[in-house]
Each structure stands twice: as C-alpha cells, then as structure tokens.
N, C-alpha and C positions, 0 to 999 in steps of 0.2 A: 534845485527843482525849477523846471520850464515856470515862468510867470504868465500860466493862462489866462486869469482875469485882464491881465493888459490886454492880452490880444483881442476876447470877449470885447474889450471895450471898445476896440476899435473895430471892432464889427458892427458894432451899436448905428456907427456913420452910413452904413447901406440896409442895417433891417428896412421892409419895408411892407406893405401890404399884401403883398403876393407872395416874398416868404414866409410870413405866417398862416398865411390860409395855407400852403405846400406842409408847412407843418403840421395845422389840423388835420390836414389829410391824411398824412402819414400816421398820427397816432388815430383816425379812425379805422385803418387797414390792418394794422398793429391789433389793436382792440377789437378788431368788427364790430364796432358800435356806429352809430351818429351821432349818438350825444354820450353825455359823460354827468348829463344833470344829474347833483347832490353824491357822486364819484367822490371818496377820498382818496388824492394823489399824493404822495411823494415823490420829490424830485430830486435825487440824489446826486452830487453836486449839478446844482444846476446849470453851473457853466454862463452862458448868456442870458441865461433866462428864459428863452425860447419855447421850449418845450413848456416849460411853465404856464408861459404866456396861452400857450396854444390849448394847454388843457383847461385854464380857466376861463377862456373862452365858449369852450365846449361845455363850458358849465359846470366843471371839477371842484370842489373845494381842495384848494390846493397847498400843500409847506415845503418850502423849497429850501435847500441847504446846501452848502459849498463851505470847504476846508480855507481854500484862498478868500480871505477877504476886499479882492479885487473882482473876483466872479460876485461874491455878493453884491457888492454895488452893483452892479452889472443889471442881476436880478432883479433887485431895488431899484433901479431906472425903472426897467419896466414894466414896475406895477406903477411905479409915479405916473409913466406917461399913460397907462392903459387902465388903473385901476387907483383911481388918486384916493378913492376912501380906504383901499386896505381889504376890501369886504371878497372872503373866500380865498383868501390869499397872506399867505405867512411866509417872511422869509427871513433866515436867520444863518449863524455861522455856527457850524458843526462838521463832524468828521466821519467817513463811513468806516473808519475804522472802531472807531467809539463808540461800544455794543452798550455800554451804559447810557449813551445820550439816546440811540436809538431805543431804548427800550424806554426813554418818556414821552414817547412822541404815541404811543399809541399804534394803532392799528390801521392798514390801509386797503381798501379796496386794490390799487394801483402801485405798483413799486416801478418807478423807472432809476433807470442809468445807463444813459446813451455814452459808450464811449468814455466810461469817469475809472469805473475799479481796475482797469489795467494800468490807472494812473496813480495809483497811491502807493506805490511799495511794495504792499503785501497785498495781490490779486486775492488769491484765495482766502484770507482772513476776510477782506471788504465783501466775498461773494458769500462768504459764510453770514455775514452779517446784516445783507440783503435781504436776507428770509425774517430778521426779526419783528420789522415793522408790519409784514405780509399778514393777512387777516385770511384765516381759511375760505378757501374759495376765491381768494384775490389773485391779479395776475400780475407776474413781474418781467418787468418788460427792462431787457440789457443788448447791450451791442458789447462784444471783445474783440479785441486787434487777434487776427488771424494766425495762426502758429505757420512760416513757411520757410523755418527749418534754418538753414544757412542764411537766404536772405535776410529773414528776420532778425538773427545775429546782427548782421552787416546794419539794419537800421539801428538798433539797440548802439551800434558805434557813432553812427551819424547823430542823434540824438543827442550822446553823452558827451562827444564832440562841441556840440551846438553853446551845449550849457559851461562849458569852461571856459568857450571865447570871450575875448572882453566884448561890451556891449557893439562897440564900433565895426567889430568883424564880421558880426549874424548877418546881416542883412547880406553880403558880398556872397558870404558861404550859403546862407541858406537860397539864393539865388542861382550859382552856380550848381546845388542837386536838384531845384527844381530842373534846372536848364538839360542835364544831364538825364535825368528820370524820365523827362517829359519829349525829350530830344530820341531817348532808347522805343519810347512808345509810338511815337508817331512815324519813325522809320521802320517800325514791324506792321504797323498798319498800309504805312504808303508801298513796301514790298510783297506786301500781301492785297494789294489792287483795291484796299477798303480805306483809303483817305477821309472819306465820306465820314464813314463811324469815330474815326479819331474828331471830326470837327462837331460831329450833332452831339459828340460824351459831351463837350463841352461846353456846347451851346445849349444843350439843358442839365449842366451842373446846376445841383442843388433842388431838381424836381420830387426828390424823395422828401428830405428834411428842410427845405428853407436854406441852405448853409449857403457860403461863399468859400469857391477854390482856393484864393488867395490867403482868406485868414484860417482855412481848413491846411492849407499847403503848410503856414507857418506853426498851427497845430501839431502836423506828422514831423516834420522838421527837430522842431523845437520840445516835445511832449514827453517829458522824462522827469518820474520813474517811468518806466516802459517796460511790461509783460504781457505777452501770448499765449493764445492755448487755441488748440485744436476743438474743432464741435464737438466733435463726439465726450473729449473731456471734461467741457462743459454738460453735455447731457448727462454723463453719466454721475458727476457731482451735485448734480440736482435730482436725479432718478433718486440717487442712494438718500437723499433724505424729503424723499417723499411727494416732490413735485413730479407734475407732469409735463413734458412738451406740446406745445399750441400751434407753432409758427417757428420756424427757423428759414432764414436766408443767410445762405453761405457766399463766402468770395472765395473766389478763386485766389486774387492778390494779395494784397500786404492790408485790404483794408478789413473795417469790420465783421463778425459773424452775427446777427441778429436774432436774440431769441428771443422769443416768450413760455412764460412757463407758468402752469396752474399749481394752485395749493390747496388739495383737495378738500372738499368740507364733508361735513355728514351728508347731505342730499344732493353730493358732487355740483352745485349749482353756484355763484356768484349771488346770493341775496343778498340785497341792500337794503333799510327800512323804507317803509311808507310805500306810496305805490311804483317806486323806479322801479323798469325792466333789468332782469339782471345781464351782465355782459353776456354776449354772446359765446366766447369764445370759452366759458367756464362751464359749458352746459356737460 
C-alpha cells in the first residue's frame, strides 16, 4: 500500500495561506453555503488535513480520521498550528472500512471524501459505509477516480508497479511517467495551436482545492489500492439507497468524478438546531 501520509507530509512544507482559503472556496461551491457555523463535518480519511482545516475555519465542528497513521499526524499538525486548543476539531485513527467505528461517531451534517474510498481496497464497501455517519438531510460530499476503460487498467499497472519498487527506484520511475504523461499532453495542445492552455492548466494548478501538482503527481503515481467507477455508477448506487444528487463534476480524463449527494429527511431540508440556516443545497 502507497504511503500517503509521507507524501501529505511533505506537502505540509508549501501549505500556505492562499491554499487554504482555495480550499474554503471550494467547499463553499460544493456546499453553496458561506459559512458552515455549528456544521458537523466528517472528514473521511483526511489525508493532509486540509479539507479539515478549511471547514473548521468556516466554522464546522469537525472529526477527522485516516487509516494511515502518517495522514493522521499530518491532520494533527494542523490543528497544532491552526487550532492549538483542540476547540471543534477531533482527530483520530480509524478506517472507512469499519462500519462498527463508524456507527460511534454519531451523526453528521457533512460527510466528506475527497479522493480516499477508491483507496482502500474495497470501493464499494467504504461507499457503502459513507452513508452511515450521514444524518437525514446531510450532504455527502466524494470525488472517485474516473472509470476510462483501458487506460485506466494501464494506470492500475503503473501504480502497482510503483509499489514493488525498492524505495531507490520511485523517484527515477515516477519521474520518467510524469515526463511521458505530461510530455503526451503538452504536444496535443502545442499541435492543436493551444500552447497557451497547456501553460495557464498549470499556472493555476490547485485553484479548485488548494493541492500541489507535484505531491498530487506522486499521489496518482504512487496511490494504490486503486479503483474506478463510472458517474453514472456512482449515481445509481446512491439513487438505490435513497440519496439524491446535488452536484456533480465529471472528467473527461483519468482524474476525479465530484459528487455530491442528499439524504433526504422528512421536510426534505438540511435542519440543524438553534438558529443556523440550513444548507442550501438540501432544500
């Protein structure tokens, strides 16, 4: 299994102000909200902590959890440096496989998992087990790696590749596919008269979520177990137990599919107690 928390860590060395606000952004667009005041979020492996960070910013009461106990640390950095009392913010080590851990954690306004349950093994169990924490009327917010058939395959090799090599070889090999991947793209762009767009994609990498190319590159590289699935698979395995669709953004490529998805309640609305508005997107 890829060691994502090392890599989380070393991404810790460029977070920086303007990625995290990219990230609140992103989960307000996500959410159609602005705030998130008195929001309970789960953050399903939370990876870097990021996403974390950004909703307890927004004012989320937030509990974050990761399988790897090197993402945890990770997470636990950044409430040290951002949130040194603790106050609305829990983080701890657990498994989204683990419908028992999940069912003590309570109930959540917000389910997220950006990019995690296509990483544990067994997709469909961990998407099965998403909906546990979900509180009627909450919204669950996921990204899956894009189902594209053959290629896909092909990376599922480059991945499983990645992780047999001894430590010494990754960096030569996962260098040579970026070189190659990235080398395929930017001669379809320059013979296609749009050089331009190949250089603005990546002079504003990371505008959606805060991320970096680099430690996202050794991410896709390196990020195995590794499973896809098609939207509409995705929709329809939430349709059949009762969610609704909110939001989806689809790729074209090998990268993520973005959804969100409601879990309807009796007065189909998002209420939360006291006087919060309820999320928009539950209406």
């Amino acid at each position: 299994m890829f060691a994502f928390g090392r890599n989380w860590q070393r991404f810790l060395r460029v977070l920086d102000d303007d990625r995290i606000a990219t990230t609140e952004g992103y989960l307000r667009r996500m959410l159609e909200v602005d705030r998130l005041d008195g929001v309970r979020f789960l953050d399903i492996g939370s990876g870097s902590g990021l996403s974390s960070l950004a909703a307890w910013r927004l004012g989320a009461d937030v509990h974050s959890f990761d399988y790897d106990p090197d993402s945890v640390a990770c997470t636990a950095e950044l409430r040290r440096r951002y949130c040194p009392d603790g106050e609305r913010w829990r983080v701890e080590q657990g498994s989204a496989l683990d419908a028992a851990y999940l069912r003590t954690l309570g109930t959540f306004d917000v389910v997220h998992a950006w990019g995690v349950l296509h990483h544990t093994g067994a997709m469909w169990q961990a998407l099965e087990n998403a909906i546990i924490p979900l509180r009627p009327g909450g919204a669950l917010v996921i990204a899956i790696y894009n189902d594209q058939g053959l290629r896909s395959r092909a990376w599922h090799a480059v991945k499983r590749l990645y992780n047999t090599l001894p430590p010494v070889a990754r960096v030569p090999y996962a260098a040579g596919v970026i070189g190659v991947v990235e080398g395929q793209s930017a001669l379809r762009y320059l013979f296609t008269l749009r050089p331009h767009v190949y250089v603005r994609g990546w002079l504003r990498y990371g505008v959606n979520r805060g991320m970096s190319p680099l430690y996202d590159w050794i991410d896709w590289i390196g990020g195995y177990p590794f499973e896809v699935a098609r939207p509409e698979a995705i929709f329809d395995f939430y349709r059949r137990r009762g969610l609704t669709l909110r939001q989806l953004r689809t790729t074209s490529g090998l990268g993520c599919n973005e959804f969100v998805f409601a879990r309807q309640a009796v007065n189909a609305a998002m209420n939360v107690p006291g006087d919060r508005t309820p999320l928009a997107l539950a209406g």
